[in-house]
C-alpha positions in Angstrom: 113.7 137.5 42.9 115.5 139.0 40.1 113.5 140.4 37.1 113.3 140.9 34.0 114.0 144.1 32.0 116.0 146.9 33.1 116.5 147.1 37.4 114.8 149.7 39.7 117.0 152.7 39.5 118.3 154.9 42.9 120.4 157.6 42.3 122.4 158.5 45.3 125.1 161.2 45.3 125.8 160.4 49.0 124.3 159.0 52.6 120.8 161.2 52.2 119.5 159.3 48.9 120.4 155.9 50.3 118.8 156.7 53.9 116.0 157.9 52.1 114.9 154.0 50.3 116.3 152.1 53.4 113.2 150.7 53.7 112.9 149.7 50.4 116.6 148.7 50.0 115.9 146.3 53.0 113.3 144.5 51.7 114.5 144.0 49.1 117.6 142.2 50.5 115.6 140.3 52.7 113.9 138.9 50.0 116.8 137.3 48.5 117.3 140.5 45.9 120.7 141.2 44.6 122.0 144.7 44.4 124.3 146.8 41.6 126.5 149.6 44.3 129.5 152.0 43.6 132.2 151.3 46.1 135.7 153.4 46.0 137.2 150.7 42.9 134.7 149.5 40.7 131.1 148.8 41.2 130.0 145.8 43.1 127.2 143.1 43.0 125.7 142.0 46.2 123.3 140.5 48.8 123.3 139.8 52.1 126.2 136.9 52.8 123.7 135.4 55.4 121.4 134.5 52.8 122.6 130.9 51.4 119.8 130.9 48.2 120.5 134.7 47.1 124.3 133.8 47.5 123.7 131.1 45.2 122.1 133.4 42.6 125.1 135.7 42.5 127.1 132.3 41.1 124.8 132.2 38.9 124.3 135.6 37.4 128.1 135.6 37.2 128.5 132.5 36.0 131.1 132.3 38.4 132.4 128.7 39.2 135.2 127.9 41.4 135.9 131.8 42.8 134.7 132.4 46.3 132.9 135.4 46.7 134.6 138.7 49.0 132.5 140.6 51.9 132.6 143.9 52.1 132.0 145.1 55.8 131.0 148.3 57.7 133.5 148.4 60.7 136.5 145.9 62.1 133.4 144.5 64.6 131.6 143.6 61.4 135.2 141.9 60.1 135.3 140.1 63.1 131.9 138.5 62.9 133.1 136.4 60.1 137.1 136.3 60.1 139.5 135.8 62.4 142.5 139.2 62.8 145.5 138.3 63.7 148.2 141.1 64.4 149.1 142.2 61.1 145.7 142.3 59.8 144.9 144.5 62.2 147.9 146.8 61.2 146.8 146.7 57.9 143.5 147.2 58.6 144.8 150.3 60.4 146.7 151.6 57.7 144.8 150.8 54.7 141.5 150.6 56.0 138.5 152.2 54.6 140.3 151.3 51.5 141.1 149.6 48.4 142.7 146.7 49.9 141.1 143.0 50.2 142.3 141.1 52.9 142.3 137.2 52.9 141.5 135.7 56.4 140.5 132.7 58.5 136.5 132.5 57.6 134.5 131.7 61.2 132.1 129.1 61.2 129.7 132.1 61.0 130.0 132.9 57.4 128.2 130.7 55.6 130.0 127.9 53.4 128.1 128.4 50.2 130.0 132.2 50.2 133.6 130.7 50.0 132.4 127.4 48.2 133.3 125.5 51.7 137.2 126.7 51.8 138.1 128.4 55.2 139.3 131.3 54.0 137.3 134.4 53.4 138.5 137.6 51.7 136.9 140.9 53.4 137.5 145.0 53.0 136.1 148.2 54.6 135.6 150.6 51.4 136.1 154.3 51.0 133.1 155.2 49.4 130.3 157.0 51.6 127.2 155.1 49.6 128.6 151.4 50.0 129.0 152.6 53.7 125.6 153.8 54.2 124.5 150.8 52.3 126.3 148.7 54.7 124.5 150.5 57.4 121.5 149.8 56.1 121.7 145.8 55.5 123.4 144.9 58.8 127.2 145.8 57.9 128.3 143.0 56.2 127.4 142.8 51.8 129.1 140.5 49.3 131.1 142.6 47.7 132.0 140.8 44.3 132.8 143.0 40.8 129.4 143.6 39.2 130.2 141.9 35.8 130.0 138.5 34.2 133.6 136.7 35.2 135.9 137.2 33.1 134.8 140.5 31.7 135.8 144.2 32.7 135.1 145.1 35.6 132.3 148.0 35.9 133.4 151.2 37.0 129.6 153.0 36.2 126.2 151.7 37.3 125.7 151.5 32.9 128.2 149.5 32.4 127.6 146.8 35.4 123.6 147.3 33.9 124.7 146.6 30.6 126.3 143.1 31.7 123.7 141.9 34.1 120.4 143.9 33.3 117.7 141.8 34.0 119.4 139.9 36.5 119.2 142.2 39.3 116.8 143.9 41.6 118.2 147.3 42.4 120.7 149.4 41.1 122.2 152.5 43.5 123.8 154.7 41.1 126.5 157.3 42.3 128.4 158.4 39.5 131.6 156.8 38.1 133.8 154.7 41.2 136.6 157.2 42.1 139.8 154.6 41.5 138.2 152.6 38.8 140.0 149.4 39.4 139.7 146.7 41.4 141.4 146.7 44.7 144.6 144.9 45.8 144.5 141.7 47.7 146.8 139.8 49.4 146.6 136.7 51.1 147.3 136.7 55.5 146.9 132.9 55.7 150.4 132.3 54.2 153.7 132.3 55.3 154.8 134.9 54.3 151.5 136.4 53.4 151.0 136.4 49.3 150.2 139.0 47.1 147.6 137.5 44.7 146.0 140.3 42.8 147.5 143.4 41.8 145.3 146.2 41.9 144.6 150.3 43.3 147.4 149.9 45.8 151.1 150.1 45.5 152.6 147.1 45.8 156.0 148.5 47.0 153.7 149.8 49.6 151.8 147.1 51.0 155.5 145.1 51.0 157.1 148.2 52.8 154.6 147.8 55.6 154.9 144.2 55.9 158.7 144.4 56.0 158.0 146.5 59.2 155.5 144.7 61.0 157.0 141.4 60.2 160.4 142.1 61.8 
């Protein structure tokens, strides 16, 4: 469904604007559209995880090759729909959750394969930004919530600079304003032992391996 030339264009400061063009916004996820959004750490390319053909089209636009793809997710019910929490998810969730932190879990059979290119592991966050929230209000709670950039290249902390990289490659583009942390968020692995640390990002390390130390006694 993607076009080309430059995207549609919504600007949205908060919840109002993007309530405003739900209608809009949901058709054109439905279709198979992929979507430019601010979340709290950079800005994020998306469409609806359900959706096995528009999934495929974010691969491509990325040129993204052996990298599953992250969901973003409205609540913990939403988290649960696709991965499975074990106890310290849950206490991470609680603690860092909404939040720059990625968590990889245990994908259910729900989520389709084509998102995590058939592994069973699926890496998923609640973010801290009130757009991406109302935007996963909108779409049914659950987004792919990849970096909006070609791989490899910086990721896009302003609706211009993800434009610049994919323009003409997109549907819609929900502008907010630059992303509040402006990198990408931390991520750390729950289906190790011990769990793995494999991208350093918004959150303090020391941090996350304070809290593990505690729940992991």
């Amino acid at each position: 469904m993607a076009r080309e030339g430059r995207p549609r264009v919504i600007k949205a400061s908060g919840r109002r604007e993007v309530i405003m063009n739900k209608n809009f916004i949901k058709e054109i996820v439905s279709r198979g559209g992929l979507v430019i959004y601010p979340t709290d750490t950079v800005y994020g390319l998306g469409c609806d995880p359900f959706n096995a053909s528009a999934v495929r089209k974010i691969f491509e636009v990325k040129r993204r090759e052996n990298k599953p793809l992250p969901v973003l997710a409205r609540s913990l019910e939403d988290v649960k729909r696709i991965a499975y929490m074990n106890e310290l998810a849950k206490r991470l969730a609680e603690i860092f959750w909404p939040g720059p932190l990625t968590l990889i879990l245990r994908r259910r059979p729900t989520l389709p394969s084509e998102v995590t290119l058939g592994r069973n592991t699926v890496g998923v966050r609640i973010p801290n930004h009130e757009v991406a929230l109302s935007l996963l209000e909108i779409v049914g709670g659950l987004f792919i919530g990849t970096s909006a950039n070609i791989s490899g290249a910086p990721s896009p902390r302003t609706a211009n600079d993800a434009i610049a990289q994919l323009n003409g490659s997109v549907d819609l583009v929900i502008d907010s304003g630059p992303s509040p942390i402006g990198v990408p968020s931390t991520c750390i692995d729950l289906t190790t032992k011990p769990p793995r640390i494999i991208r350093l990002g918004a959150l303090s390390i020391s941090r996350i391996r304070n809290i593990l130390r505690e729940v992991m006694v």
